[in-house]
C-alpha positions in Angstrom: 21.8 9.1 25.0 20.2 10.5 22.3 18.4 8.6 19.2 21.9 9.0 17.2 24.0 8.3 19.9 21.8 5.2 20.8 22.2 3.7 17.5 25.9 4.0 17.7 26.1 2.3 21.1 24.3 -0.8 19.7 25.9 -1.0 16.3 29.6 -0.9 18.2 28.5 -2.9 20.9 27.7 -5.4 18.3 30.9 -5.3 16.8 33.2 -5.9 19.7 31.3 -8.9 20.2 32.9 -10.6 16.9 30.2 -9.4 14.6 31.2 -9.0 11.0 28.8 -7.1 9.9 26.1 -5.2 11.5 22.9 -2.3 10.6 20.6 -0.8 12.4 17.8 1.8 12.7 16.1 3.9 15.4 12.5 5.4 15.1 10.9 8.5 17.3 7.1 8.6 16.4 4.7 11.1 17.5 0.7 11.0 16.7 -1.4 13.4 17.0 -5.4 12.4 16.3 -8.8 13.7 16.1 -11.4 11.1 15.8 -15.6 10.9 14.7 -17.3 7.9 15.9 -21.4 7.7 15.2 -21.1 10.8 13.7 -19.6 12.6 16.6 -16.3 14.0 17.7 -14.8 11.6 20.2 -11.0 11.7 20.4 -8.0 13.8 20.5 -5.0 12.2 21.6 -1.3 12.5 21.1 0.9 9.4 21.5 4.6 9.0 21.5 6.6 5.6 20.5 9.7 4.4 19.9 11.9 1.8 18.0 15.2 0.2 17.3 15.8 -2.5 14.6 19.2 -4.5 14.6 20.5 -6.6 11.9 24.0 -8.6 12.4 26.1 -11.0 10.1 28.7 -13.6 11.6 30.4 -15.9 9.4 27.5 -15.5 6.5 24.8 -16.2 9.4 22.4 -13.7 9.7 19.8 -12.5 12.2 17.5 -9.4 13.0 15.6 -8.1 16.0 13.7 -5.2 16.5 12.4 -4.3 20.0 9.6 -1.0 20.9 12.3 0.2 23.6 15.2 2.6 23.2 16.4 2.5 26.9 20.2 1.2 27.9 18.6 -2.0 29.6 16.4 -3.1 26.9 19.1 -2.0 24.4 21.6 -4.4 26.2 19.2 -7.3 26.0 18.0 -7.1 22.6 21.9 -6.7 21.9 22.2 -10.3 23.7 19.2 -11.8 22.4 20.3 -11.1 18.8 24.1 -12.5 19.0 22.0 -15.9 20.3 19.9 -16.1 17.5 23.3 -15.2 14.5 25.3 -18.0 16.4 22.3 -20.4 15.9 21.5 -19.4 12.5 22.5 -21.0 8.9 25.2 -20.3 6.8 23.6 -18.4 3.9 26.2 -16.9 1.1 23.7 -14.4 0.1 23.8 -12.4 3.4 25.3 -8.9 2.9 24.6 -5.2 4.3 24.3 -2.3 1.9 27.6 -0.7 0.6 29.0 2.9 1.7 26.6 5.7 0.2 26.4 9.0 0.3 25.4 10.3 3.7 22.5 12.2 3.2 19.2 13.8 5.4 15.8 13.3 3.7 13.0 15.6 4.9 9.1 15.6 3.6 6.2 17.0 4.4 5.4 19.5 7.9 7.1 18.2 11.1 4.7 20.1 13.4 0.8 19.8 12.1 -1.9 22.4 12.0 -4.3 21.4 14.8 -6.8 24.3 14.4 -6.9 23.2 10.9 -6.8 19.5 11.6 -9.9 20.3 14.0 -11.9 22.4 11.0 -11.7 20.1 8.6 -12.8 16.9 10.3 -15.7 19.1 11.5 -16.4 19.8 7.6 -16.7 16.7 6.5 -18.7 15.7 9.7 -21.2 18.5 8.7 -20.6 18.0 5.0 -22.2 14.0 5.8 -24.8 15.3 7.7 -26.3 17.6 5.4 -25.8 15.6 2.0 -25.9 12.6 2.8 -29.0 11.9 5.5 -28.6 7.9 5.2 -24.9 7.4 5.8 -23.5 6.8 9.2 -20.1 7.5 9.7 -18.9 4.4 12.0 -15.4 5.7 12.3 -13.0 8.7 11.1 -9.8 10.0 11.8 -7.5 12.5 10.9 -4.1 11.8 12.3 -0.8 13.6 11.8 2.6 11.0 11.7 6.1 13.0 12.7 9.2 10.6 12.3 12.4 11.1 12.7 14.7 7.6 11.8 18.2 7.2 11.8 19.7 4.7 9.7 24.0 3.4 9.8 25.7 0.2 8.9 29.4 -1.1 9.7 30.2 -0.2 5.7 29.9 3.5 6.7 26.1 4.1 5.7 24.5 7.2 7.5 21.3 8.7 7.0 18.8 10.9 8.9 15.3 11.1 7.5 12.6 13.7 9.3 8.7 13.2 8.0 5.7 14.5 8.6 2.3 13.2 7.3 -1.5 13.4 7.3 -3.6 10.3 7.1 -7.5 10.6 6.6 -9.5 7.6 6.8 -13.5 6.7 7.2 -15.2 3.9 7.0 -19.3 4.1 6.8 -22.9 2.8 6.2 -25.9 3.5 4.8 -29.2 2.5 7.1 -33.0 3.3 5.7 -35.4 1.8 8.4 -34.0 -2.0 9.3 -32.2 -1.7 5.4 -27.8 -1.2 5.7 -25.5 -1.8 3.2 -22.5 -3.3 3.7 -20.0 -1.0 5.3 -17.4 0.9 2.8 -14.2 2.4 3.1 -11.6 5.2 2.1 -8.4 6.8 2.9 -5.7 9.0 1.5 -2.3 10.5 2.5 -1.7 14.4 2.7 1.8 16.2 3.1 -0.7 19.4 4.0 -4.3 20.1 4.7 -5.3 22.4 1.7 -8.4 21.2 0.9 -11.6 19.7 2.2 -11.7 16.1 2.0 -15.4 15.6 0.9 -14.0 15.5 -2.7 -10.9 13.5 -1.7 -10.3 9.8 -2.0 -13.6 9.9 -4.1 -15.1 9.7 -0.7 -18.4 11.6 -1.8 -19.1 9.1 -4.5 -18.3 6.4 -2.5 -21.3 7.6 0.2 -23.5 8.1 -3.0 -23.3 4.5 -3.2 -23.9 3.5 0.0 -27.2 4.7 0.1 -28.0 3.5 -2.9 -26.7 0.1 -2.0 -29.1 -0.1 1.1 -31.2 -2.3 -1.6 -28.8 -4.6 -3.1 -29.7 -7.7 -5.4 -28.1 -10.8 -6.5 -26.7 -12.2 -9.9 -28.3 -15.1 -10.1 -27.2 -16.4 -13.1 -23.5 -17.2 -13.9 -21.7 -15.3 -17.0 -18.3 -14.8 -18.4 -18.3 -11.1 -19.2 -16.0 -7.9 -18.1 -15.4 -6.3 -14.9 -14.8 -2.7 -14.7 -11.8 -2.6 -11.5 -12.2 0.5 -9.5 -9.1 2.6 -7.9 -10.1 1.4 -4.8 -10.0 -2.4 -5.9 -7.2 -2.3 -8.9 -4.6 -2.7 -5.3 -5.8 -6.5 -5.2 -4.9 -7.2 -8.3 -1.7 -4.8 -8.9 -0.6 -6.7 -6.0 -0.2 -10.4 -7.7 2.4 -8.5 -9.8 3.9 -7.1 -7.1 4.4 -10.3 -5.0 4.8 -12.4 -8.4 8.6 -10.1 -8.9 10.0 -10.0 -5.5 12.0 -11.8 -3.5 9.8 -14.7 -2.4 8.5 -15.7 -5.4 11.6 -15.6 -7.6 13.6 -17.1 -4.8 11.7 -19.8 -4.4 10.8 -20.3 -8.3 7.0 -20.0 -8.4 6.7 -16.8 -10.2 5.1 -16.7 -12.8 6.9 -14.2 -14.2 10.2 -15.5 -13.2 11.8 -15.7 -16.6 9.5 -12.7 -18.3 11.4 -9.8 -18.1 11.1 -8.0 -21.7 8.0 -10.4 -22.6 4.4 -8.9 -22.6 2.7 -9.7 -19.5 0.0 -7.5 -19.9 -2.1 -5.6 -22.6 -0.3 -2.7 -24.8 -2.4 -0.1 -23.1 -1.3 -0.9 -19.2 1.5 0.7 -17.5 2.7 0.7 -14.2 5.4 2.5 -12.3 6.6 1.9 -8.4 7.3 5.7 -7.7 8.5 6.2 -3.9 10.7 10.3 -4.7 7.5 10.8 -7.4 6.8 14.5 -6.4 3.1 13.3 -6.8 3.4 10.8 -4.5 2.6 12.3 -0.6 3.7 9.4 1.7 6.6 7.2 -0.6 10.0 6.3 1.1 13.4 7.6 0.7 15.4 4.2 1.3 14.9 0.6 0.5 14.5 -2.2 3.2 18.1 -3.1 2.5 18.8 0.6 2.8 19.4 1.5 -0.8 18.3 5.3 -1.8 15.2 4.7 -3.6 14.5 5.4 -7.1 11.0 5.8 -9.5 10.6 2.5 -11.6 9.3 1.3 -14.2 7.7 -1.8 -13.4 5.4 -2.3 -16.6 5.8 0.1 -19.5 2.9 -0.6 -22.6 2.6 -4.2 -21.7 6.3 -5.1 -21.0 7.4 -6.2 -18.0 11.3 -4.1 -17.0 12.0 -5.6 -14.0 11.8 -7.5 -10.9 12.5 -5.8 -7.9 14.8 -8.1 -5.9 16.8 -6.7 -2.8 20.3 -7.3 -1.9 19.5 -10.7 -0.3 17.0 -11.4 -3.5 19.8 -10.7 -5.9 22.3 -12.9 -4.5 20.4 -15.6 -4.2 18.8 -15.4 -7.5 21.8 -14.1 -9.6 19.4 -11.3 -10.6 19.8 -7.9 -10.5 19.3 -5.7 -7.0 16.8 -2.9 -7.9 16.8 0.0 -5.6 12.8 -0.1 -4.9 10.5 -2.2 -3.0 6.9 -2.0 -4.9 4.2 0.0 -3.5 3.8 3.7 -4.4 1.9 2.7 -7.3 1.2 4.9 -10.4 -0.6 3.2 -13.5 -0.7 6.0 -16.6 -4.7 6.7 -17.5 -6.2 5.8 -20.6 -8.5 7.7 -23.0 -11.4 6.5 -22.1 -14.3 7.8 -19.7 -15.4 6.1 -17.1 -18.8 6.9 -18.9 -18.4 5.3 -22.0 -16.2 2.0 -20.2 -19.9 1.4 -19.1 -21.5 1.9 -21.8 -19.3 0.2 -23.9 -19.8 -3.4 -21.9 -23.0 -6.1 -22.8 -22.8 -7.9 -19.5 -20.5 -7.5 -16.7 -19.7 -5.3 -13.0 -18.4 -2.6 -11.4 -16.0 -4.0 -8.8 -15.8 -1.1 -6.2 -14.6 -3.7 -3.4 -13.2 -7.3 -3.1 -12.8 -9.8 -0.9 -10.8 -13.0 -1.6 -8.0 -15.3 -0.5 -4.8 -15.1 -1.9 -4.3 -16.4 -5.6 -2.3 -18.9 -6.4 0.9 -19.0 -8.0 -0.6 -19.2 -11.5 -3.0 -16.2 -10.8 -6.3 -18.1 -10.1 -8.6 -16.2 -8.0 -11.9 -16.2 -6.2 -14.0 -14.3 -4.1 -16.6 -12.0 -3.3 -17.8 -8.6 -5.0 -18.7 -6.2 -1.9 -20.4 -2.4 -2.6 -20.6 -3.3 -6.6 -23.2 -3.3 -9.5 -24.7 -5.3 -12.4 -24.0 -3.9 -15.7 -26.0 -4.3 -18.7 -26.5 -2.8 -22.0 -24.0 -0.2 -21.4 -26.3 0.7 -18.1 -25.5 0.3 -14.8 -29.0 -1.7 -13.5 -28.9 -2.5 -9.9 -26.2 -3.1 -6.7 -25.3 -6.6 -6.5 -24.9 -9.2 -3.4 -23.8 -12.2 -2.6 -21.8 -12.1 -6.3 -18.7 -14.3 -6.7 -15.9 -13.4 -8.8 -13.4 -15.8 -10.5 -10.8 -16.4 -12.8 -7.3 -15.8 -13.3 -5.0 -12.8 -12.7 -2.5 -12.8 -15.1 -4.7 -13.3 -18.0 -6.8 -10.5 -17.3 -3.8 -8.0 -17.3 -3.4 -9.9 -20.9 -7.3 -8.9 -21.5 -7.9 -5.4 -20.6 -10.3 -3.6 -22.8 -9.8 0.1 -21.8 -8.1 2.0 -18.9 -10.1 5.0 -17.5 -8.8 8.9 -18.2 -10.2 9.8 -14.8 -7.9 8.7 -11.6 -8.0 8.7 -8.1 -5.3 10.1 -5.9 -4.9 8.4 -3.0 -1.3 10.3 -1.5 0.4 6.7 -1.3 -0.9 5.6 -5.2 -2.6 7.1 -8.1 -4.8 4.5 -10.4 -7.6 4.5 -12.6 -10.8 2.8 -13.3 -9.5 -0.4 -15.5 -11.7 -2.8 -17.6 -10.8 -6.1 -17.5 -12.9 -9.1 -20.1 -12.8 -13.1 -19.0 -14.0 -13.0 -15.4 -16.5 -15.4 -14.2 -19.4 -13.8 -12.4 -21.8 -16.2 -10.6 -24.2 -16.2 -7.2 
């Protein structure tokens, strides 16, 4: 059977066992990847996988398996195994499939890469290090290319086919002068084609630029309440609270903070964020939800205001909210009209947070942790790299207290953020 036909077999298989409602989906992957490690070429490799995902509904009890195996016999027992696990499940009202849509095929990016070109620009940026960059050692890149091709159907009559193809670049590095390292750094981004170098990608360039000078880093040592400046690489770990604080967990289990805030100011005037997964500027988004809606661009914070949350199906029923057809991620937030330049110079006493490391916050937004591959600021002047600095405060009301957003922006294929300035957080060693 084919990846269609294999599909069908389980879905109907399913059925004439007394399930009342049931959706699936079937995954072919195929990697293709050249790798550096210590600064030389190591790896070229292409790997093949495969994937089915069931979901079934008896008498509102729900249940969902998903098994790396595509054969009849495995099939068949991941069939069994998932009527077991409905019969034994709870009675939840809010269980429900997706209604009949369109049928439609999706297709992005190239389904068969460019390995010559693959192979020359890995070997660029190899040489490209070597030559501008004498302290940094590259501990690991790759360049991979991702074809998919997914089919999804439900009992309701849903039917899509979506073919993709994607490039992912990746390194992670350090800097070494004698027995001095810094702390290891990291970047990636997402391509749909290979038309440029990546030494200016990802801001990878500046990022080794501050490796070496981080071989020599110092600590804060005295504690102050003063502004951070939040780099596109770190904005993700606080973009994120939002994100968790307006979906389905949070909301269904009433610990959002934001839970009753829709068309209230959550954040300052100047901040806006969007969830864009069909953004044309957006290389690696999605075409369907998880609960296999088509997805659509939203408008998550717009000057301050939060628009929505973004419950599912399952989240909407439970909640009594409304179903939005996008899942987070795929983040844009608009630049500002400020340079990164004068953001510095504009702050007294604070950091540049290039990288974080922290639990989760809590509910509320508190937060702690450490500043990693990040500088003292003082006097408008950036002074010295910092370590063993611990940052504190509290989410939420720093998206009230942001003092400027950034006109430059990184692109990263999956997100495109700025440099954002946030005042209130607790610095300390």
């Amino acid at each position: 059977m084919n990846l269609k036909e294999t599909l069908s077999y389980a879905l109907d298989k399913l059925l004439d066992a007394g399930m009342n409602h049931v959706e699936g989906g079937i995954n072919q992957y195929e990697k293709k990847e050249l790798n550096i490690e210590s600064g030389k070429m190591s790896l070229f490799r292409t790997t093949f996988s495969n994937s089915i995902s069931l979901e079934a509904i008896k008498d509102l009890k729900q249940s969902s398996i998903s098994v790396n195996k595509i054969d009849k016999k495995s099939v068949d027992i991941a069939i069994t195994s998932l009527i077991e696990s409905v019969n034994s499940s709870q009675v939840d009202e809010a269980n429900a499939i997706s209604e009949n849509q369109t049928n439609e095929i999706f297709s992005k990016g190239q389904l068969v890469p460019d390995l010559d070109l693959m192979y020359d620009r890995v070997e660029d940026f190899n040489k490209h290090v070597k030559n501008d960059y004498k302290k940094i050692i590259l501990e690991a890149v790759t360049l991979d290319h991702n074809t998919s091709k997914t089919y999804i159907a439900n009992s309701n009559g849903v039917d899509y086919e979506i073919n993709k193809g994607l490039y992912g670049f990746s390194a992670m590095f350090t800097a070494k002068d004698g027995s001095n390292t810094s702390s290891f750094n990291y970047t990636g981004v997402n391509r749909l084609k290979l038309d440029n170098d990546f030494k200016n990608q990802g801001y990878i360039s500046d990022l080794m630029r501050q490796s070496e000078e981080q071989i020599k880093s110092f600590p804060v040592k005295n504690k102050f309440v003063g502004q951070v400046i939040v780099t596109p690489h770190c904005l993700p770990d606080f973009v994120s609270f939002i994100d968790s604080s307006i979906s389905d967990s949070s909301l269904i289990s009433g610990t959002s903070i934001y839970k009753n805030k829709i068309g209230d100011k959550i954040t300052s005037d100047i901040f806006s964020l969007s969830s864009n997964p069909i953004d044309d500027r957006i290389d690696s988004g999605y075409f369907l939800t998880g609960d296999t809606y088509k997805a659509k661009n939203t408008d998550i914070v717009k000057k301050g205001v939060l628009n929505t949350h973004l419950l599912s199906l399952y989240g909407a029923k439970k909640t009594g909210g409304k179903r939005v057809s996008n899942q987070g991620g795929c983040y844009i937030v608009n630049t500002g009209s400020e340079s990164l330049e004068n953001m510095i110079k504009n702050i007294d006493k604070g950091i540049l947070l290039c990288r974080f490391s922290g639990g989760s916050p809590s509910d509320n937004g508190d937060f702690s942790g450490v500043a990693k591959n990040s500088y003292y600021i003082e006097k408008g002047k950036i002074k010295f790299p910092i370590i063993e600095t611990m940052v504190s405060g509290n989410i939420a009301q720093m998206f009230m207290n942001i003092n400027s957003i950034s006109k430059e922006s990184v692109d990263f294929g999956d997100s495109i953020l700025p440099w954002v300035s946030f005042d209130g957080v607790t610095v300390s060693w």
